[in-house]
Backbone as CSV, one residue per row, in Angstrom:
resi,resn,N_x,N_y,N_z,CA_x,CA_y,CA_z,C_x,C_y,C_z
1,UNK,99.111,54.318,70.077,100.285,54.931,70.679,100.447,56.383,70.214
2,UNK,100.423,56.462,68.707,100.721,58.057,68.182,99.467,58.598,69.186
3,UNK,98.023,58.239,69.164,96.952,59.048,69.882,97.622,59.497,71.450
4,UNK,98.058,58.642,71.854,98.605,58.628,73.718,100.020,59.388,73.702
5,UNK,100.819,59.644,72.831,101.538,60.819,72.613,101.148,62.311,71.945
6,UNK,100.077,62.499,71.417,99.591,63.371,70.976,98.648,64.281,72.371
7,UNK,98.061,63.672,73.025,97.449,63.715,74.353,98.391,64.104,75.322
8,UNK,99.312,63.312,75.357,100.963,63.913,76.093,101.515,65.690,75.528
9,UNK,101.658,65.428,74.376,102.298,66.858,73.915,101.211,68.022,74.183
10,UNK,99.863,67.531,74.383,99.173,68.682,73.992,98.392,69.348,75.998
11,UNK,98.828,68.303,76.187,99.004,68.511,77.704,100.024,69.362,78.492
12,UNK,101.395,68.824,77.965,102.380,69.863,78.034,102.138,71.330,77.498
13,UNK,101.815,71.267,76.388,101.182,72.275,75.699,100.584,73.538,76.476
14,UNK,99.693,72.809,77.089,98.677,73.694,77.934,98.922,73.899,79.643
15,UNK,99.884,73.411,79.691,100.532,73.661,81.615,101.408,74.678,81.081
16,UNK,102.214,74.791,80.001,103.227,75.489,79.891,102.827,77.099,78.761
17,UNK,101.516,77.395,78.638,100.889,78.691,77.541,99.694,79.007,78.727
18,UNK,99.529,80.452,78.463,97.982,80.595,78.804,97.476,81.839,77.875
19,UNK,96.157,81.711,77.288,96.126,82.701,76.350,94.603,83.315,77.093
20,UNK,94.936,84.222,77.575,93.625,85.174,78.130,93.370,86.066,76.910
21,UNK,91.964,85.980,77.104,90.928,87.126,76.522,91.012,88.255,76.173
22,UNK,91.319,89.237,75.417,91.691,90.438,75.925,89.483,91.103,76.281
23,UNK,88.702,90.700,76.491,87.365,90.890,77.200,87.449,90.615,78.649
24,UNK,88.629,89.849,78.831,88.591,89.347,80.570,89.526,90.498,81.227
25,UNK,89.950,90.996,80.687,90.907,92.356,81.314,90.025,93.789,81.345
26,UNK,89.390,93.796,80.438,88.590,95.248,80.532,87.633,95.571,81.412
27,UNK,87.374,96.598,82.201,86.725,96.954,83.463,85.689,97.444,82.471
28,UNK,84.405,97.185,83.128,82.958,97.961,82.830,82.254,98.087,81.472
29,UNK,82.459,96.815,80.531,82.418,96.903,79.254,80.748,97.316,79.420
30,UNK,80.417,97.489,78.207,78.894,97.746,78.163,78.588,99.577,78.245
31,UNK,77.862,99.961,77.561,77.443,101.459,77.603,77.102,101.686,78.856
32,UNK,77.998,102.843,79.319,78.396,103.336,80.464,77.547,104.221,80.706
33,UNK,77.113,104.761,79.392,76.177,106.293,79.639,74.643,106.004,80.527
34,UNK,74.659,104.518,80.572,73.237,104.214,81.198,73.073,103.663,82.206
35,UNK,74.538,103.874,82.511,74.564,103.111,84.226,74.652,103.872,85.349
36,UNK,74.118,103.700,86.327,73.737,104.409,87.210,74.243,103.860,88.684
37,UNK,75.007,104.309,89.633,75.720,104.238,90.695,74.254,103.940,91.629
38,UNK,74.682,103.229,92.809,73.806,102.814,93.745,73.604,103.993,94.374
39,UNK,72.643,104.671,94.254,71.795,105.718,95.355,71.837,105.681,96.692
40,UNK,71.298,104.238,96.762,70.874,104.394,97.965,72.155,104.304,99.119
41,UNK,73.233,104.701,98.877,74.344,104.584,99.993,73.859,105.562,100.956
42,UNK,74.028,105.144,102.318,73.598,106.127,103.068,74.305,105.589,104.435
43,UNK,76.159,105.832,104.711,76.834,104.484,105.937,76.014,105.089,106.803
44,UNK,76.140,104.179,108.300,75.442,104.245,109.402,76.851,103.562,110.425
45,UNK,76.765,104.483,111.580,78.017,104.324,112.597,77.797,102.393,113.016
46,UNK,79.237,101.752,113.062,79.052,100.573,113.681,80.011,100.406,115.094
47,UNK,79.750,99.082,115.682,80.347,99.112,116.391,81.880,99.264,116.544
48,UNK,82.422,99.169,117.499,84.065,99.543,117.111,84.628,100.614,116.188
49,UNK,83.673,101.381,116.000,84.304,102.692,115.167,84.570,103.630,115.879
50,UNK,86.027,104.337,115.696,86.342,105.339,116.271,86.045,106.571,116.263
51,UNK,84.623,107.709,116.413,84.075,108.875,116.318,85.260,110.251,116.761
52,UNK,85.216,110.942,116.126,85.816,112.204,116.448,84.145,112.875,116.700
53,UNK,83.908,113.760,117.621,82.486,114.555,117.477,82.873,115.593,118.136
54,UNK,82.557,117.065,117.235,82.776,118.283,117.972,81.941,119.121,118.100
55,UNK,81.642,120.008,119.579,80.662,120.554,119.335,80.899,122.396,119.284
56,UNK,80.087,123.241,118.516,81.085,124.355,118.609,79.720,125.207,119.100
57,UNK,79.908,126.565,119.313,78.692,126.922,119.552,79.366,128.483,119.916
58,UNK,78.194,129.709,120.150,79.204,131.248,120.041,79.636,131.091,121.144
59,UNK,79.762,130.286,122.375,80.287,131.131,123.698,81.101,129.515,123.473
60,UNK,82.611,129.658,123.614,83.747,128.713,123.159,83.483,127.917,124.810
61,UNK,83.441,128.919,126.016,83.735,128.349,127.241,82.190,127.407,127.158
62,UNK,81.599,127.694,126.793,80.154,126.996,127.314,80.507,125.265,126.801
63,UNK,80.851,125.074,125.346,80.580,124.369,124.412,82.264,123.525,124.884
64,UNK,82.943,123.433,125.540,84.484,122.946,126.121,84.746,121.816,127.021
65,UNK,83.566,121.710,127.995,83.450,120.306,128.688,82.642,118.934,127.315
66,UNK,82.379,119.741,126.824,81.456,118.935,125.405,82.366,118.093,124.438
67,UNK,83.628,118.744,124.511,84.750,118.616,123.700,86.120,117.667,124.172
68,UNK,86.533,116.730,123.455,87.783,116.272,124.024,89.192,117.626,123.613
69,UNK,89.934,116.995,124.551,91.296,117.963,124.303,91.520,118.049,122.822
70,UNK,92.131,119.234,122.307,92.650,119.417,120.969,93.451,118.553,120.502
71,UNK,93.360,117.967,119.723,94.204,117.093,119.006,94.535,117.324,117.253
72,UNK,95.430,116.898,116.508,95.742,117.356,115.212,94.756,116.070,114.492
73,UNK,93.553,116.358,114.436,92.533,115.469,113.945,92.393,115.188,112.197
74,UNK,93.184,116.318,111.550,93.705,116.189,110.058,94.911,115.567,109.630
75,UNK,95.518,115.257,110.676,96.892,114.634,110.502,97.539,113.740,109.407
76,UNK,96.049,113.134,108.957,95.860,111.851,107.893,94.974,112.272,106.729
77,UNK,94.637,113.645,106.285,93.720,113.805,105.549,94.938,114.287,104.231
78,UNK,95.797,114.051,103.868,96.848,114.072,102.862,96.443,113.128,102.461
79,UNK,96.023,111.470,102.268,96.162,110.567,101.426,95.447,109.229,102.018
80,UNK,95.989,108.102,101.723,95.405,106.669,101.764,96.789,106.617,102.848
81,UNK,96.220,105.638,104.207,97.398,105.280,105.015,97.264,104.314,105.006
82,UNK,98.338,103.816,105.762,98.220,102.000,105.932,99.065,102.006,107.336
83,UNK,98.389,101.644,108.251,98.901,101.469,109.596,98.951,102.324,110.786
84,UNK,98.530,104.029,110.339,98.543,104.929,110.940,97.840,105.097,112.200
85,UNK,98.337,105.094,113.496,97.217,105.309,114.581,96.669,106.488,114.553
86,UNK,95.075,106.248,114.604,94.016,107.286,115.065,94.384,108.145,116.139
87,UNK,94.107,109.511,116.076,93.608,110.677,117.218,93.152,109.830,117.906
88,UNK,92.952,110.499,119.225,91.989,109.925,120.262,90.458,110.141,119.687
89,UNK,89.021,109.510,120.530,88.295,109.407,120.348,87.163,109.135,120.863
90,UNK,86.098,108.831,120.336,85.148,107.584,121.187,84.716,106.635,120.600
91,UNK,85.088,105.713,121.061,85.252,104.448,121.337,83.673,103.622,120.991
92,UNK,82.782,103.484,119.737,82.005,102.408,119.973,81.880,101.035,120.605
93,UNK,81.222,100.999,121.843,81.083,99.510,122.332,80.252,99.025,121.925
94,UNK,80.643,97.512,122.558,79.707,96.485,121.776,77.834,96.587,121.553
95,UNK,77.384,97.298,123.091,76.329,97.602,122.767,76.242,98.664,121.888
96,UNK,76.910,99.437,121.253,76.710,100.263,120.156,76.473,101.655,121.141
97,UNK,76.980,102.254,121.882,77.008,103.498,122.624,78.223,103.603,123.007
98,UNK,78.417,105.544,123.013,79.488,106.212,123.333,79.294,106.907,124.322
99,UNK,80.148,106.916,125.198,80.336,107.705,126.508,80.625,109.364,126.788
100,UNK,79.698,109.949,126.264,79.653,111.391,126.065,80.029,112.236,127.128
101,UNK,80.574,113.612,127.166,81.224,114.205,128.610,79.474,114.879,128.839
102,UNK,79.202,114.837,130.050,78.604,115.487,130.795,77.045,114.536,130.401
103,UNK,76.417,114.067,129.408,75.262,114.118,129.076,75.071,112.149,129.178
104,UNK,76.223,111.486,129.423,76.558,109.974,129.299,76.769,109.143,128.168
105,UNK,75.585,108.084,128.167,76.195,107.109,127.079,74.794,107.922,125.738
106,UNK,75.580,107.632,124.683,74.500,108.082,123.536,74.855,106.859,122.718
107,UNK,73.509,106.473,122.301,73.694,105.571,121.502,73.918,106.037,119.831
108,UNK,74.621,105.166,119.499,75.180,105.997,117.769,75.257,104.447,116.988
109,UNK,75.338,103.567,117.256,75.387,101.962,116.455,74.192,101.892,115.474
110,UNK,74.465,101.802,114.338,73.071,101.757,113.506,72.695,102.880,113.207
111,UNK,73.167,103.831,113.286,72.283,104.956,112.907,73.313,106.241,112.152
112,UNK,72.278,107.186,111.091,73.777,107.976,110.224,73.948,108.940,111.046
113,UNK,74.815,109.805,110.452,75.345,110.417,110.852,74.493,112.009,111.230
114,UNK,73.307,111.850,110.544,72.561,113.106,110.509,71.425,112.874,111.354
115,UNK,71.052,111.496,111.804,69.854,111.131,112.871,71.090,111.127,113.979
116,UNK,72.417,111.172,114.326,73.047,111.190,115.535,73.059,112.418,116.033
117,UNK,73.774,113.624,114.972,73.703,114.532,115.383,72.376,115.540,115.638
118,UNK,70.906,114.966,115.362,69.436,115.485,115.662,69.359,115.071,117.036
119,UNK,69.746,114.231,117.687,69.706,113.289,118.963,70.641,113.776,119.722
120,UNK,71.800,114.226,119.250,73.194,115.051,120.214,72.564,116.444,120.369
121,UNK,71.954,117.335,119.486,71.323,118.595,119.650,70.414,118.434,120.550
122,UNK,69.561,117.652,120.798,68.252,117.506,121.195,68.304,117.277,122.667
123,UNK,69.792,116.953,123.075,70.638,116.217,124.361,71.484,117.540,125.139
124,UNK,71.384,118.529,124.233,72.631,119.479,124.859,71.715,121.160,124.295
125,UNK,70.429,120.875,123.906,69.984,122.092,123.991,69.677,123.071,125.598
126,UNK,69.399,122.168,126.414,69.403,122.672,127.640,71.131,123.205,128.147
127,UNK,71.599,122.829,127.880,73.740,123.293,127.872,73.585,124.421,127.065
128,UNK,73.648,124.278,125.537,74.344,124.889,124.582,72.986,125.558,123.404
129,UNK,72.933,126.599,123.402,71.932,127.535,122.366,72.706,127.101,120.928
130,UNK,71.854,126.628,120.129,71.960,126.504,118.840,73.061,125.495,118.157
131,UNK,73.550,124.933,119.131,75.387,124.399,118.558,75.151,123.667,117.019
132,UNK,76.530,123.638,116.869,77.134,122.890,115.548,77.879,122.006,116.119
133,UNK,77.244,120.869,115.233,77.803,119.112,115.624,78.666,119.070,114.517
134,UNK,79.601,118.450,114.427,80.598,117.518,113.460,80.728,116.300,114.021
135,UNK,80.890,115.379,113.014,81.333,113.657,113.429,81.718,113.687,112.324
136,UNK,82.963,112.422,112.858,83.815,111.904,111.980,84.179,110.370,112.558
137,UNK,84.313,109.736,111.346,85.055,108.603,111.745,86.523,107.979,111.824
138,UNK,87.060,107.913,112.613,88.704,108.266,112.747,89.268,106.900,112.204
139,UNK,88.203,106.025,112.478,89.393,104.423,111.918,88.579,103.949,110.924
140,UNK,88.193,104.895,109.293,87.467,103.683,108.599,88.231,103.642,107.467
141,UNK,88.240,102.076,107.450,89.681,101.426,106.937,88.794,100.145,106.007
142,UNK,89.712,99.639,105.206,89.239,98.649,104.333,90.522,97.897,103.972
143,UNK,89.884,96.536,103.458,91.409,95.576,103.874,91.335,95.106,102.411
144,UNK,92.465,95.404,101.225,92.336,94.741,99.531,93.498,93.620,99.562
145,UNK,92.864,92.274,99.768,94.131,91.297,99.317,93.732,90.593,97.918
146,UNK,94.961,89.698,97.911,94.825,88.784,96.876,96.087,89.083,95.948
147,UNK,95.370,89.381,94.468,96.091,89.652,93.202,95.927,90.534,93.120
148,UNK,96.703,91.932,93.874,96.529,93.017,93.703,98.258,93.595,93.631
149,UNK,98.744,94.862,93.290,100.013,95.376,93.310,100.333,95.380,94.759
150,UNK,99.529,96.426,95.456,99.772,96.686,96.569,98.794,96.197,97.951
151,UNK,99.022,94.875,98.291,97.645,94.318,99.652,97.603,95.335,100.555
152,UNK,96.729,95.235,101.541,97.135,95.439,102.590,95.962,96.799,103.401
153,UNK,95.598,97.000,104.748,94.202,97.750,104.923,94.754,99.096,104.673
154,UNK,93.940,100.055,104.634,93.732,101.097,104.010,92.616,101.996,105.191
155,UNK,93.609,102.714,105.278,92.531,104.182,106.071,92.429,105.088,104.901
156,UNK,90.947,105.408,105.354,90.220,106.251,103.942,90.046,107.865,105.115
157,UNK,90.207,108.481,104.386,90.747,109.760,105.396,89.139,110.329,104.873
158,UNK,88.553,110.237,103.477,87.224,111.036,103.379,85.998,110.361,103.295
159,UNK,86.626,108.946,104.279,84.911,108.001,105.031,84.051,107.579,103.858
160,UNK,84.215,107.566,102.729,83.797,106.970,101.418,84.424,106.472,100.422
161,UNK,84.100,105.055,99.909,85.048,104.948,99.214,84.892,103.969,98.221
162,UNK,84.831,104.023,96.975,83.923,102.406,95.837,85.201,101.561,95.563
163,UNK,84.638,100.673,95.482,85.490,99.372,95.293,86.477,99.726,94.244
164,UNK,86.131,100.222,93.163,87.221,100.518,92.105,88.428,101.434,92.492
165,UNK,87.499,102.416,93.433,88.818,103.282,94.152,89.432,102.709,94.983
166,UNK,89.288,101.492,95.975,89.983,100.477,96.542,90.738,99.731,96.027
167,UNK,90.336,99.962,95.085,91.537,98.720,94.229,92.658,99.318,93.339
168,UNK,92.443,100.788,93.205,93.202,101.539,92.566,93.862,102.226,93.911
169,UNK,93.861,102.347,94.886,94.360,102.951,96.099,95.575,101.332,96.423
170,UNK,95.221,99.922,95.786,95.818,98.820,96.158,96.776,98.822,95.109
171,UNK,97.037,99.611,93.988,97.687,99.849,92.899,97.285,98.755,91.765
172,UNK,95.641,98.664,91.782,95.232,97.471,90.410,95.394,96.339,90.246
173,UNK,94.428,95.493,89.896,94.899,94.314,89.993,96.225,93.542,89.322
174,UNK,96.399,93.097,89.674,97.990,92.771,88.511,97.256,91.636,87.670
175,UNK,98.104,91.345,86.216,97.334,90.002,85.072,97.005,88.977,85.590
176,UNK,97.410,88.729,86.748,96.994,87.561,87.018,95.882,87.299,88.115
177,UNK,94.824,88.231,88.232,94.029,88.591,88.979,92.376,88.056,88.399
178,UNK,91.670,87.508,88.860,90.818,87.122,88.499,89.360,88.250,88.212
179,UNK,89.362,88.965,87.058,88.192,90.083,87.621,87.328,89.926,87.253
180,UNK,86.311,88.916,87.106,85.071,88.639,86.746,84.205,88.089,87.959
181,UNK,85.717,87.790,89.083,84.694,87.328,90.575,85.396,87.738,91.826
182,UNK,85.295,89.278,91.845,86.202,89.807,93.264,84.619,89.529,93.908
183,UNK,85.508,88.765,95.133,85.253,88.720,96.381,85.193,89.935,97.385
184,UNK,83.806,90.335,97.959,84.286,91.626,99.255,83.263,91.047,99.925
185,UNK,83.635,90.906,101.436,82.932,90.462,102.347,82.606,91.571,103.564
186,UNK,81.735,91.309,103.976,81.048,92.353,104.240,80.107,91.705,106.316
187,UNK,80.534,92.743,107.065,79.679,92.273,108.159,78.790,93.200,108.191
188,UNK,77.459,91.937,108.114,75.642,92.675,108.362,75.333,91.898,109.721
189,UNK,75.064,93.284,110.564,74.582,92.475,111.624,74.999,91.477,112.339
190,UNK,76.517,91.731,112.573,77.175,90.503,112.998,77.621,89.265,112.181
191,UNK,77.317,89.315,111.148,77.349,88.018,110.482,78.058,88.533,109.128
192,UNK,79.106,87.400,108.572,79.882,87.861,107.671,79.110,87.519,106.233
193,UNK,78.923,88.141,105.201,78.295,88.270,104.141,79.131,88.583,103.058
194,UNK,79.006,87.303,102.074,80.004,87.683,100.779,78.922,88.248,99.589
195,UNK,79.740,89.014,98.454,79.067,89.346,97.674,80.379,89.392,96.346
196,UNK,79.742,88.747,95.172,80.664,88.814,93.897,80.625,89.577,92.906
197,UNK,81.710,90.138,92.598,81.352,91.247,91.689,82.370,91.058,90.474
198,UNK,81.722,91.360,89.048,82.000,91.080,88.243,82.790,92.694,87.772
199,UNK,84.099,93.000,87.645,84.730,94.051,87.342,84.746,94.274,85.913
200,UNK,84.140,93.133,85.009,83.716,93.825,83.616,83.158,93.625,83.244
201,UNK,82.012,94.146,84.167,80.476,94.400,83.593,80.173,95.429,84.222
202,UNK,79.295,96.803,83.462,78.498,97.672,83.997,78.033,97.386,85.408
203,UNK,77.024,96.620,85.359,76.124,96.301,86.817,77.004,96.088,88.090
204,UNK,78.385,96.372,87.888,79.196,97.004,89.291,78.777,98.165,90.041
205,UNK,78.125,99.012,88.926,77.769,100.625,89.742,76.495,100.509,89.846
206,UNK,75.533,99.265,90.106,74.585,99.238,90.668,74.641,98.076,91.940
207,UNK,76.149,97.582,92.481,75.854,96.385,93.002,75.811,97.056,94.536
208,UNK,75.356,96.314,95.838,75.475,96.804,96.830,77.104,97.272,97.374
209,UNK,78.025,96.311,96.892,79.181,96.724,97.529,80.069,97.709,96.806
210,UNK,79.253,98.499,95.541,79.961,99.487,94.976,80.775,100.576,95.789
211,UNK,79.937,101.004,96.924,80.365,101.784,97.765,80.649,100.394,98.967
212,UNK,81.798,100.933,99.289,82.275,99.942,100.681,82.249,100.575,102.094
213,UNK,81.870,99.332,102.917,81.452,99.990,104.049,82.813,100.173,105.027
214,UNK,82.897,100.589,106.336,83.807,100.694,107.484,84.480,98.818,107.007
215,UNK,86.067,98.769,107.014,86.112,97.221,107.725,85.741,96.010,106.404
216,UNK,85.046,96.419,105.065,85.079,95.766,104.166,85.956,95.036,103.915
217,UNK,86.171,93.825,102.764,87.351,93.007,102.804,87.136,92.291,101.152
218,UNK,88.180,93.048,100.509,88.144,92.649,99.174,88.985,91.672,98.681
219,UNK,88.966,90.911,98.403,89.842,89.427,98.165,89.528,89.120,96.359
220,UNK,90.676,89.393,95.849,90.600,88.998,93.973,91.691,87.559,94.315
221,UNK,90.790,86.853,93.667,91.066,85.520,93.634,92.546,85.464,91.975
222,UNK,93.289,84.625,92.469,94.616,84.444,91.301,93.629,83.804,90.211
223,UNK,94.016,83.887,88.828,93.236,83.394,87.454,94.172,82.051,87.463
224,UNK,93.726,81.337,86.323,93.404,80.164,85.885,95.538,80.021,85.622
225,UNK,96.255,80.901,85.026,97.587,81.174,84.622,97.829,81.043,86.067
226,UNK,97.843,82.083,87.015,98.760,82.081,88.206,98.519,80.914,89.366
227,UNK,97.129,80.048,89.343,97.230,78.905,89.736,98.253,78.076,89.352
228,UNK,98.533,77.329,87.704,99.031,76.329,86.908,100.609,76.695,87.384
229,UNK,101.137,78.237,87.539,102.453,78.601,87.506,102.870,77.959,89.126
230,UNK,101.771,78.306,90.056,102.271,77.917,91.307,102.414,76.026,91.589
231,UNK,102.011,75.685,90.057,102.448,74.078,90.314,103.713,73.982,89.351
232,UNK,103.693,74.297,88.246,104.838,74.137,87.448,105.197,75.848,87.449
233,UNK,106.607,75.653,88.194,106.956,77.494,87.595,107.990,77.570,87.129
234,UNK,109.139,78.539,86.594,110.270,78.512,85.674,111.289,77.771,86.561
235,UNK,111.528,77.571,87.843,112.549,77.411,88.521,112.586,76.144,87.941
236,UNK,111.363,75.398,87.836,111.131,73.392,87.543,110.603,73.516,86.427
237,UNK,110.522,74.323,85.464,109.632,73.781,84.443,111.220,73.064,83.666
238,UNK,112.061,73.403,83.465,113.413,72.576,82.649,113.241,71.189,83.009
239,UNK,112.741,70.940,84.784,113.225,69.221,85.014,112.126,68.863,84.632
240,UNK,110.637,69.584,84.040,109.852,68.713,83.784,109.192,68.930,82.518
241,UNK,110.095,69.702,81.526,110.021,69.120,80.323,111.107,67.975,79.886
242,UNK,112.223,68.221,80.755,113.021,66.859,80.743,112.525,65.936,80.813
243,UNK,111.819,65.698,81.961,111.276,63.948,82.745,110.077,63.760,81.847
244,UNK,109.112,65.121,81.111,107.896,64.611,79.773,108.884,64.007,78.901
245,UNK,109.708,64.638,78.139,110.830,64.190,77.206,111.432,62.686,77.263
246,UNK,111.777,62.154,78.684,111.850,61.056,78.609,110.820,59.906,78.323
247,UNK,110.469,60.214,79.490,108.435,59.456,78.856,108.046,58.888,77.650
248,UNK,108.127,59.898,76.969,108.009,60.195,75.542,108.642,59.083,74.587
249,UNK,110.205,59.503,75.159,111.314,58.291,74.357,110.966,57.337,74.701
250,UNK,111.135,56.486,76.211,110.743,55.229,76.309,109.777,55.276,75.924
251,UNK,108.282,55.633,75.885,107.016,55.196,74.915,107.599,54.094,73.639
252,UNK,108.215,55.614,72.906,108.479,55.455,71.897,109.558,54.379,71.216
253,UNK,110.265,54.067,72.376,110.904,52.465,71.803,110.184,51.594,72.441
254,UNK,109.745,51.618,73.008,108.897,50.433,73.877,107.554,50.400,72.210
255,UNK,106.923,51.037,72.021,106.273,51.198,70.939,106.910,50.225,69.428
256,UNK,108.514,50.455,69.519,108.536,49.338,68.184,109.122,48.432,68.610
């Protein structure tokens, strides 16, 4: 009987404490001086992305059917938005081509930004002597839920952006955030692709999703504490150290 009350108290014990690590809170432990960020980032336009593309060139009238109407295309380059509608644009479809003025559809799906604009020159040299291309991407956004301060998607106004700065743009994970296995899911090729990343360990700034793509989706799972609270939390924990408490007593006369 003392063993089957001892098992009782120490049960209570542990629904009602949680003692984290202070190693499970620290981002990037391990010598930093030897870690090295993924190189090879290099985004490539996808479907459903919204392109701004301008073309400029010395004679303004030549280079003007090339161009959509003026629009305030910096409007959003102050900060991190959340909800803001895009400038106008063009429109990636599903087959991965945009509907260009005068020259038609150009394909841009899959490919960066510096093989588009070799292919837009190469399309409008017979139009335009020498022009200057710009592209931009008007809707690339990333979505941080979970155990974070602030959820919720995110327009990145300078089209790059690493997970740590996503999560600090989400205002950090809060304590009760699990950071040894954020979740960011990722579409390759149509198909949704998870990848886990350990936020305190070095080998974050070598993982593929260091840098995040258009549309990423970071999900920090609640820790081992903010699970247990969402079964016992302060509102009920009184009626159910009461109703252990009773337990306990009857045991305990039933016992002699």
């Amino acid at each position: 009987m003392k063993h089957f009350l001892h098992v009782i108290v120490v049960t209570v014990l542990y629904l009602f404490s949680s003692c984290t690590s202070g190693k499970k809170l620290i981002y990037f432990q391990g010598n930093l001086g030897s870690s090295e960020s993924n190189k090879n980032y290099n985004p490539v336009i996808h479907t459903d992305d919204l392109l701004s593309v301008t073309v400029m060139g010395m004679d303004a009238e030549v280079v003007r059917p090339f161009n959509l109407p003026q629009q305030n295309l910096n409007s959003n380059l102050g900060g991190y938005t959340q909800g803001t509608p895009p400038p106008p644009g063009y429109l990636v479809d599903s087959e991965g081509n945009i509907e260009f003025p005068v020259i038609g559809k150009l394909k841009v799906a899959g490919l960066t930004r510096s093989v588009i604009i070799d292919s837009l020159k190469n399309r409008l040299k017979q139009y335009v002597s020498n022009p200057t291309i710009l592209i931009r991407v008007l809707n690339y956004k990333v979505t941080v839920l979970g155990e974070v301060r602030n959820p919720g998607t995110f327009t990145i106004p300078n089209e790059r952006v690493t997970l740590p700065e996503a999560l600090g743009i989400a205002g950090d994970l809060l304590i009760t955030g699990k950071r040894k296995n954020v979740l960011v899911v990722r579409d390759v090729d149509g198909k949704k692709t998870e990848y886990r990343v350990d936020l305190t360990s070095k080998e974050l700034f070598s993982s593929p999703v260091y840098y995040l793509n258009q549309n990423d989706v970071v999900y920090v799972e609640p820790n081992r504490a903010k699970i247990n609270s969402s079964v016992i939390n302060p509102s009920n924990a009184g009626i159910v150290i009461s109703a252990v408490s009773l337990v306990i007593s009857v045991l305990v006369l039933i016992s002699k």
